[in-house]
C-alpha positions, 0 to 999 in steps of 0.5 A, a space after each residue: 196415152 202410154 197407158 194406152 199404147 203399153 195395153 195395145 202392146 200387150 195384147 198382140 203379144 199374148 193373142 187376145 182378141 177384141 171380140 168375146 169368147 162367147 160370141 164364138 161360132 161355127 163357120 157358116 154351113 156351106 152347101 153340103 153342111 148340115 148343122 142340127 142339134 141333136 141334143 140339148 147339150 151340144 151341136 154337131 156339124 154334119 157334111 152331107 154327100 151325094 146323092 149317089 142314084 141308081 134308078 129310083 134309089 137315091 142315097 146321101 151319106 152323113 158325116 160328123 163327128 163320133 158321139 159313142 166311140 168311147 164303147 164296145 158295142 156289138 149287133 144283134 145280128 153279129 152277137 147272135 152269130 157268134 152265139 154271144 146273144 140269147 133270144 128265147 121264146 116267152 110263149 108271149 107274142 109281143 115279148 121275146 127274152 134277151 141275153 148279152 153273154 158278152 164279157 166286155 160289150 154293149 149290145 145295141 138291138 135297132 128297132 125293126 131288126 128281125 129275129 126268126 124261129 121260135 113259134 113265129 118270126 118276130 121284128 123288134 119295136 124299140 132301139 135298146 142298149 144292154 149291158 153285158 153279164 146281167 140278167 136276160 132282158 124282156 124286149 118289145 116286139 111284134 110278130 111279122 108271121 100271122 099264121 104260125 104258133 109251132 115249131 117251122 122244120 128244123 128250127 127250134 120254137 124256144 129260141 131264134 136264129 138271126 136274120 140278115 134282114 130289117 123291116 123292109 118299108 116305111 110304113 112297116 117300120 111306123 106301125 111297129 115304132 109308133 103305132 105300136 099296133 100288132 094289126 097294122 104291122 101285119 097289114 104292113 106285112 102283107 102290102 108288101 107281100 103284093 107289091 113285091 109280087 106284082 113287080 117281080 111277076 112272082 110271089 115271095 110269098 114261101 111255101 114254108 110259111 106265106 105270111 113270114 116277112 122273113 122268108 119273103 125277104 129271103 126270096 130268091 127273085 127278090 134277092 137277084 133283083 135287088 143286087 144292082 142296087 146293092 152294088 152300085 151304093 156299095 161302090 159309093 160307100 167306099 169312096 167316103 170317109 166318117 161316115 155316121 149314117 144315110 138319108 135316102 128318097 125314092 121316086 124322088 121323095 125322101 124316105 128315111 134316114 138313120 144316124 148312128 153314135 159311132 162309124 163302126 156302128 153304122 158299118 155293122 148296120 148298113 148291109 142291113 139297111 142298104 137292103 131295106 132300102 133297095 127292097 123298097 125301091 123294088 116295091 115303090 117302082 113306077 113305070 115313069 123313071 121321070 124322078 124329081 132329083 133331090 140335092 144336099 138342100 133337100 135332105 137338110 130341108 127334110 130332116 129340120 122338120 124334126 125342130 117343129 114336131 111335138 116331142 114326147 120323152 120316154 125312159 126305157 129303163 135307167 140307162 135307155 131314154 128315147 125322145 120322140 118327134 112327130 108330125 102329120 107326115 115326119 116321125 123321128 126319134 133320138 135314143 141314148 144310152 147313158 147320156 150319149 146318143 146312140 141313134 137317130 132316125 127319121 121316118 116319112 109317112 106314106 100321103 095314102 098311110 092312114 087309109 092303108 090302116 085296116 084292121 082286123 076282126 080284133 081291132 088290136 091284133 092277136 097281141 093284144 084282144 081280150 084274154 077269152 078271145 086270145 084263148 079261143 084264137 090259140 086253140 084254133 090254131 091248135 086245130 088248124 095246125 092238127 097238133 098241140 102247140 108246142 
């Protein structure tokens, strides 16, 4: 019994506990807590806010912890800016040639970025991570401008210039991220095109060039009309904290959601996203404002499809892994670079996605006919343009 008591004794002295170690967990999700495994190494607990709503734009932002603070990292958008990123023109449709001059930093490209110039606009189809001071890097893409294979006014046609803008709508970015097909990512091109026209009542379509989806989003219309969103989820954002990335509904049906390994990656990023979203929103509005309100338990609901998807792994090279998940409806997809997840995103197909694939006399688009065909569209562009292609 002393031996008993002595033990008892010593034990509230040192802080030990009855319970094991390992039973140890999380306090329970409260309402506006999201818990998901990101990976398969640790968990992470995500509070989610909102939703903030300006008419058929709803945003959530996400918060947790940083799983890539550790690294200096910069954008495409920002590296290209300050001329530290090289984008050169490979003469091939679905390739373009990237540079990172950078001393000490990552370059994080984001799939769906747009990069214009060169002999056409193109869209980047897959998250990448290079490092800096190696040698240029051939990255995937897609071309988001049918018509053109030449040099447009001042611009240079070996090298691109970069964009304020990303591929503006849900299917769009499904065409290119996993249909991986250059005819549908056209057609996702033109759709938007016609929605924008009919509910602005005046075409983005540009003189210049009226199949870029660059000049369309660079339209002046649709730039004034989309400031109302920008501002109000602008006024949003600033109210939080630690925030790692956003889910966001339209028409009150989720649509995306993007989570990023560091806060400061996710601030570069969301001018960008932010007008993505509110593009969309010009392009999904209906005439009802009766919108079903999604809560905080919505996004959760949505976003924990990704744990019955079928998954498929993929190593980009010996530093970039990406993990797919896909269903019927939801895609998404976590990327890494070393080990370390830089970006998560979620995707919903459109119900009407799959009728809405049309494709063109080549099946496969111009990236990918056979070479005579390939050959013979070339030299019909030569003769519709009047001028060697350059």
């Amino acid at each position: 019994m002393r031996i008993i008591s002595f033990l008892l004794f010593l034990c509230i002295l040192t802080g030990c506990s009855w319970q094991s170690s390992s039973s140890f967990k999380y306090p329970l999700a409260s309402k506006n807590i999201y818990q998901k495994k990101l990976s398969g190494k640790k968990e992470i607990i995500q509070k989610i806010s909102g939703p903030y709503t300006e008419d058929n734009l709803s945003i959530f932002f996400i918060h947790g912890p940083e799983r890539f603070r550790e690294k200096k990292i910069i954008t495409l958008g920002e590296g290209m800016q300050s001329q530290k990123i090289i984008v050169e023109e490979t003469e091939t449709v679905s390739e373009l040639r990237i540079q990172n001059n950078s001393q000490d930093a990552l370059l994080y490209i984001q799939a769906g970025e747009i990069v214009r110039g060169g002999k056409q606009d193109r869209v980047i189809s897959t998250d990448l991570v290079i490092a800096p001071n190696q040698e240029p890097v051939i990255v995937s893409c897609f071309c988001v401008e049918s018509d053109r294979w030449q040099k447009r006014g001042e611009e240079s046609a070996d090298a691109f210039h970069s964009s304020e803008n990303i591929a503006a709508t849900n299917d769009l970015m499904v065409a290119l991220k996993h249909e991986q097909n250059q005819s549908q990512v056209w057609n996702k091109v033109s759709q938007a095109q016609k929605k924008l026209s009919q509910k602005l009542g005046a075409s983005v379509q540009s003189e210049e060039s009226s199949s870029s989806m660059e000049l369309s989003l660079e339209n002046k219309v649709l730039e004034k009309t989309i400031t109302r969103y920008i501002k109000s989820m602008e006024k949003a954002k600033v109210q939080q904290k630690e925030i790692l990335g956003y889910a966001l509904a339209i028409n009150g049906q989720m649509k995306r959601a993007d989570i990023y390994g560091s806060y400061a990656l996710f601030d570069k990023l969301w001018p960008k996203l932010l007008k993505a979203a509110s593009v969309e929103a010009i392009a999904e509005q209906k005439e009802s404002a009766d919108y079903p309100a999604l809560s905080v338990n919505d996004v959760e609901k949505w976003l924990e499809q990704r744990k019955e998807a079928q998954v498929k792994e993929k190593s980009l090279d010996e530093k970039n892994k990406a993990r797919s998940f896909e269903n019927n409806r939801f895609l998404s997809q976590e990327t890494s670079f070393e080990d370390d997840i830089i970006h998560d995103s979620f995707l919903e197909k459109s119900e009407d996605y799959e009728e809405m694939n049309e494709m063109d006399e080549y099946g496969q688009g111009y990236c990918e006919p056979p070479y005579d065909e390939y050959e013979e569209y070339e030299e019909n562009l030569e003769e519709d343009f009047d001028g060697e292609m350059e």
